[in-house]
C-alpha positions as CSV (number, residue, x, y, z in Angstrom):
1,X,-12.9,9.2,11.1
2,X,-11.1,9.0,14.7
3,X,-13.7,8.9,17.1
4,X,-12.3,6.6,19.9
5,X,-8.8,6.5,21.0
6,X,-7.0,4.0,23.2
7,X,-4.6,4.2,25.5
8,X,-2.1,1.9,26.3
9,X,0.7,2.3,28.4
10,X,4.0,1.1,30.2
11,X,2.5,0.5,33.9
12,X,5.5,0.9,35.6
13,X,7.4,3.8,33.3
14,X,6.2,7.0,35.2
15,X,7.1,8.5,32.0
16,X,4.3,6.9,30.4
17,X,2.2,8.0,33.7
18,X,3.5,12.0,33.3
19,X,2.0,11.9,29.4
20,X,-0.8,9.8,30.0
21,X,-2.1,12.7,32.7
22,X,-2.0,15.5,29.8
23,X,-2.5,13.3,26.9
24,X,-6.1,12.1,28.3
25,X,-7.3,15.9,28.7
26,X,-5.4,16.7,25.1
27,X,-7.6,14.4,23.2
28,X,-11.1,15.1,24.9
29,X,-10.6,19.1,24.3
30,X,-10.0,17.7,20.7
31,X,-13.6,15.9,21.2
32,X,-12.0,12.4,21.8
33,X,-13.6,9.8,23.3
34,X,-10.9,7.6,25.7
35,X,-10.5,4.4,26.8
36,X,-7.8,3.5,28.6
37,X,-6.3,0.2,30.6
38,X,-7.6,-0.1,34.4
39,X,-3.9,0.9,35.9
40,X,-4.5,4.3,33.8
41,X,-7.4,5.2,35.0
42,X,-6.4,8.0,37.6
43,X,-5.7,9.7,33.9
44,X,-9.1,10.1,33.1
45,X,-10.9,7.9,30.2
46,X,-13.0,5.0,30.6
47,X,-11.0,1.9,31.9
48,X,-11.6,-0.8,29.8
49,X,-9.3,-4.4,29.0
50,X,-7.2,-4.2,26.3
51,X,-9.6,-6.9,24.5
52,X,-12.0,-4.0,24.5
53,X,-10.0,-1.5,23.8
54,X,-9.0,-3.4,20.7
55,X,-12.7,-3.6,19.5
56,X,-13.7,-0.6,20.0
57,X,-10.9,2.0,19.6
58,X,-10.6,4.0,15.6
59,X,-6.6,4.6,17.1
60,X,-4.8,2.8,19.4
61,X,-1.4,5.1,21.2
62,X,1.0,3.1,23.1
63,X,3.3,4.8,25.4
64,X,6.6,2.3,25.9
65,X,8.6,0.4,24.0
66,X,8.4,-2.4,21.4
67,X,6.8,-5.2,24.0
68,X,4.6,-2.9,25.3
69,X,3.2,-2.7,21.7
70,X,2.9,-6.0,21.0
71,X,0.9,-6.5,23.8
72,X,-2.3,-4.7,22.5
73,X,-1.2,-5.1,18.5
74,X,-1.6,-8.8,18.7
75,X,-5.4,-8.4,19.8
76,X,-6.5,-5.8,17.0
77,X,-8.1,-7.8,14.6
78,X,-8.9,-5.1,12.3
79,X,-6.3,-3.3,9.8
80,X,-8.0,-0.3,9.9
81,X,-7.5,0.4,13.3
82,X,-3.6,2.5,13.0
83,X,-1.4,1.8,16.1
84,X,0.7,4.9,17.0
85,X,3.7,3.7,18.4
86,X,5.8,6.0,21.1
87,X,8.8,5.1,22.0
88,X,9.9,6.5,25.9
89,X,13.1,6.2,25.8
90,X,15.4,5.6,22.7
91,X,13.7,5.2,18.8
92,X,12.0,1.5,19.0
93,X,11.9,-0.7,15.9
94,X,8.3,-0.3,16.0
95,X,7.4,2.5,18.5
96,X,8.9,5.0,15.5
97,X,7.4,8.4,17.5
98,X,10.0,10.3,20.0
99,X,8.3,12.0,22.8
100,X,9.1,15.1,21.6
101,X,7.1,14.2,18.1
102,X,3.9,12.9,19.8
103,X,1.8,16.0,19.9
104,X,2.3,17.3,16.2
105,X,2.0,13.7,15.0
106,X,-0.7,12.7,17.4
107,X,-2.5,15.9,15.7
108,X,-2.5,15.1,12.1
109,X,-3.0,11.7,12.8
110,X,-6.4,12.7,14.1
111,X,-7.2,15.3,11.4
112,X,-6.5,11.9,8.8
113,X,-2.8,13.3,7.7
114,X,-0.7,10.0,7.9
115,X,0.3,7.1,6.5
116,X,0.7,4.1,7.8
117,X,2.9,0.4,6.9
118,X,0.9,-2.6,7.0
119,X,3.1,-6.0,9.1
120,X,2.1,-9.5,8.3
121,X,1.6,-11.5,11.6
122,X,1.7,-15.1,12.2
123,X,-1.4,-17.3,13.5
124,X,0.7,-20.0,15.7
125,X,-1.2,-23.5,16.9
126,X,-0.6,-25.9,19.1
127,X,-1.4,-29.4,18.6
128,X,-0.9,-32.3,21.0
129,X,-3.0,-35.9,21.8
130,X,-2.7,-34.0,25.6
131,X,-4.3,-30.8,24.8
132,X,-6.7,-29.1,23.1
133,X,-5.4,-27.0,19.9
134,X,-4.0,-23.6,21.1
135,X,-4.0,-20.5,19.2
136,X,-2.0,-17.5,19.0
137,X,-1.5,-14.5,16.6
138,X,1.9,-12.7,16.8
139,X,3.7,-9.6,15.2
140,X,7.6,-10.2,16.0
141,X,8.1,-14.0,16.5
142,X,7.4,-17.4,18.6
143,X,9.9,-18.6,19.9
144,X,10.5,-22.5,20.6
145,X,13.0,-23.0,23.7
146,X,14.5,-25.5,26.0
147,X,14.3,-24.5,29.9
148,X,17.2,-23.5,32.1
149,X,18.8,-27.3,33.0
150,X,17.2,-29.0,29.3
151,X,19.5,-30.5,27.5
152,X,20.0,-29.8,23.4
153,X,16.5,-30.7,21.9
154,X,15.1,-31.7,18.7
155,X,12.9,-30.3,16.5
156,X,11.6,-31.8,13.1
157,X,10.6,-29.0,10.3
158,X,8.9,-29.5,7.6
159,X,7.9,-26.4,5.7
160,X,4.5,-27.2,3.4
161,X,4.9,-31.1,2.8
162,X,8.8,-31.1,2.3
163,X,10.8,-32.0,5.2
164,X,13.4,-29.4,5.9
165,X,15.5,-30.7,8.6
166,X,15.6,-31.6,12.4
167,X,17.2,-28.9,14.1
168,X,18.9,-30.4,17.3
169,X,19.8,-26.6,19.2
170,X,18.8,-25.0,22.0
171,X,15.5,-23.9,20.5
172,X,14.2,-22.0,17.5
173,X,12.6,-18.6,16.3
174,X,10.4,-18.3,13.9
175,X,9.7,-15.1,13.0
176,X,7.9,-12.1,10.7
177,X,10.3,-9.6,8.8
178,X,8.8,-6.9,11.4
179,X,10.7,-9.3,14.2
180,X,13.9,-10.0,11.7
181,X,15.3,-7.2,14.1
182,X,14.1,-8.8,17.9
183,X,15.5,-12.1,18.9
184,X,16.1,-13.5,15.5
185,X,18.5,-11.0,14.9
186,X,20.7,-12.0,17.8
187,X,20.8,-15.6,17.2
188,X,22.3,-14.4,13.4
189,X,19.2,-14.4,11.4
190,X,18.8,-11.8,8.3
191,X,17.4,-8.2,8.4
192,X,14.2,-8.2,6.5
193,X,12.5,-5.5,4.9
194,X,9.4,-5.5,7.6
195,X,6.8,-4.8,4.5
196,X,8.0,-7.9,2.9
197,X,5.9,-11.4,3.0
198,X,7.8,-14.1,4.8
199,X,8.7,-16.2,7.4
200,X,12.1,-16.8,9.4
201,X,13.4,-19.5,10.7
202,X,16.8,-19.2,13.4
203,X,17.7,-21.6,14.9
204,X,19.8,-20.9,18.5
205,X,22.9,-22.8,19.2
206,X,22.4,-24.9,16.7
207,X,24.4,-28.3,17.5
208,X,25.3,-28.8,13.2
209,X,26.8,-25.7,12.9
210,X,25.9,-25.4,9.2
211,X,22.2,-24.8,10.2
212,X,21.9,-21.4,9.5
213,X,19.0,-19.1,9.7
214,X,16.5,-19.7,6.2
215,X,14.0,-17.2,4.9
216,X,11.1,-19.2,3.6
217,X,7.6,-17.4,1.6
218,X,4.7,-16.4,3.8
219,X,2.7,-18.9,1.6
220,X,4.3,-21.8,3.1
221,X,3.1,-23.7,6.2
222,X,5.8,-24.2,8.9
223,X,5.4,-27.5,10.8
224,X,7.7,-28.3,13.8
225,X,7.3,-31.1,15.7
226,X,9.1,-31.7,19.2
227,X,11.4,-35.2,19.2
228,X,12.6,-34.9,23.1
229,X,11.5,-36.3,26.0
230,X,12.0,-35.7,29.4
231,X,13.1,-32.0,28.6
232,X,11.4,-28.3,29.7
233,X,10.7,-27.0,26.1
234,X,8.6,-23.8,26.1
235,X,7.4,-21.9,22.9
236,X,7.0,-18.4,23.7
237,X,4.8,-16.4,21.4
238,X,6.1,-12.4,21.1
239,X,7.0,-13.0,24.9
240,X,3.9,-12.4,26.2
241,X,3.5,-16.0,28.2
242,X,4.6,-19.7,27.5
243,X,3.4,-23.0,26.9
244,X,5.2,-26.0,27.8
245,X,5.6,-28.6,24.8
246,X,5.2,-32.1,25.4
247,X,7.2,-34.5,23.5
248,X,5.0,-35.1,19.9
249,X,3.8,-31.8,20.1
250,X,3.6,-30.1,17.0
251,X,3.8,-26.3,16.2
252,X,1.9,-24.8,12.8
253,X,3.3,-21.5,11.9
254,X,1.5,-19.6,9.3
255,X,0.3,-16.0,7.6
256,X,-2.8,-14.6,9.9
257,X,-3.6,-12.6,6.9
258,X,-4.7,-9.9,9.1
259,X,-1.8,-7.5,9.2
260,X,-1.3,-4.8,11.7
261,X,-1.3,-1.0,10.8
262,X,1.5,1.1,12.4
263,X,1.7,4.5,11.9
264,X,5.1,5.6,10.2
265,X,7.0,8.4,11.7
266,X,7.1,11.1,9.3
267,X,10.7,12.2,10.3
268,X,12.6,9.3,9.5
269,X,12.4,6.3,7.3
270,X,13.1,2.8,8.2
271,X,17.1,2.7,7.3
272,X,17.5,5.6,9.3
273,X,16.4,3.8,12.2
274,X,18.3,0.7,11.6
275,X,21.3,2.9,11.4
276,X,20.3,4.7,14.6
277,X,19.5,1.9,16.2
278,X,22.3,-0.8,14.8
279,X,24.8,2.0,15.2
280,X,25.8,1.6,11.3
281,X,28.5,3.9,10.3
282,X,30.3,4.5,13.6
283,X,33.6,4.2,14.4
């Protein structure tokens, strides 16, 4: 049962400020308690962090686009929480709901009338004799990268024990199916069904150009370790902030096993929206 919902929001949409203001009202009328970020507090609801929110909350509603929902989905450590995702501008790979959908969805959702798709995400750590072991957790990708004036680094892979190669590019994605369609995508990588179980690796600008993006099982272990010196390198996980690498660093990729639960659009199916989105079929 849906007791608690949260409320997260694009801060600087005023889109997402217009809904939030009858949103918060909808959902007490409907007995709804409401927690919502600090900046959406002149909605109404109890301002809370989105740490909290995550704990607490039975359904979390983002208003915004796909990074806004990454930004709380990342936190919810528990796969029974759903995460409605609504998308204010065009349909979002993962923010599925139009505005124009929210309220009729928004309703069964609360009256238990959905379904939803579980996405595998990735626990990233950081390992280096100059740091202490940092973790992450991640629904679309991390992301590997050399700064603006780096020159072309390297980058040993292993995947489990078995040494893959040493990518010399500028960087390198590794991603979940759910992020096959974010940056991977763009630097070539393969479309992946997002319910499937795996793990992909793009390299960008790869210097060998017969390194080309490889789809590896979501039981391996991905093991990168940086071989440059002297270089910016920054590994970015789902874009939400970055961490300078040090040369020796090493970055282990693997499944969470804690998926996220995002509530699926009843309008539309997935291959709609790539076609939507990808602008398949055109001419």
């Amino acid at each position: 049962m849906i007791h608690v919902v949260g409320l997260v929001a694009k801060h600087e949409e005023p889109k997402a400020a217009e809904m939030a203001s009858w949103l918060v009202p909808w959902l007490k009328e409907k007995g709804r308690r409401v927690l919502v970020e600090a900046a959406m507090a002149r909605a109404g609801g109890r301002a809370c962090s989105k740490q909290e929110m995550a704990r607490k909350a039975d359904l979390i509603v983002v208003l915004g686009g796909d990074g806004t929902l990454l930004s709380i989905a990342r936190l919810v450590e528990r796969p029974s929480v759903p995460i409605l995702g609504v998308n204010l501008g065009g349909l979002g790979f993962i923010t599925e709901v139009a505005i124009e959908e929210l309220e009729s969805v928004l309703a069964k959702t609360l009256a238990g009338d959905f379904s939803v798709e579980k996405r595998m995400t990735l626990e990233i750590q950081v390992h280096g004799k100059r740091r202490k072991t940092k973790k992450f957790r991640v629904l679309n990708d991390a992301v590997i990268t050399k700064g603006a004036r780096a020159r072309i680094i390297d980058l040993e892979t292993y995947v489990g024990k078995e040494y893959l190669c040493t990518y010399r590019a500028d960087g390198l994605i590794i991603s979940t199916p759910t992020g096959s369609t974010a940056y991977s995508l763009a630097a070539g990588g393969p479309i992946l069904y997002p319910s499937l179980g795996a793990i992909v690796l793009s390299p960008i600008c790869p210097h060998t150009l017969t390194n080309r993006p490889i789809v590896v099982s979501n039981k391996s272990t991905v093991r990168v370790s940086l071989r440059s010196s002297g270089d910016t390198v920054i590994l970015s996980p789902d874009g939400q902030e970055g961490v300078l690498l040090n040369n020796g660093d090493i970055v282990e990729v693997r499944d969470y096993r804690v998926p996220v639960s995002l509530v699926k659009a009843p309008s539309r199916g997935y291959f709609e929206i790539l076609r939507n989105k990808l602008k398949w079929g055109e001419r």
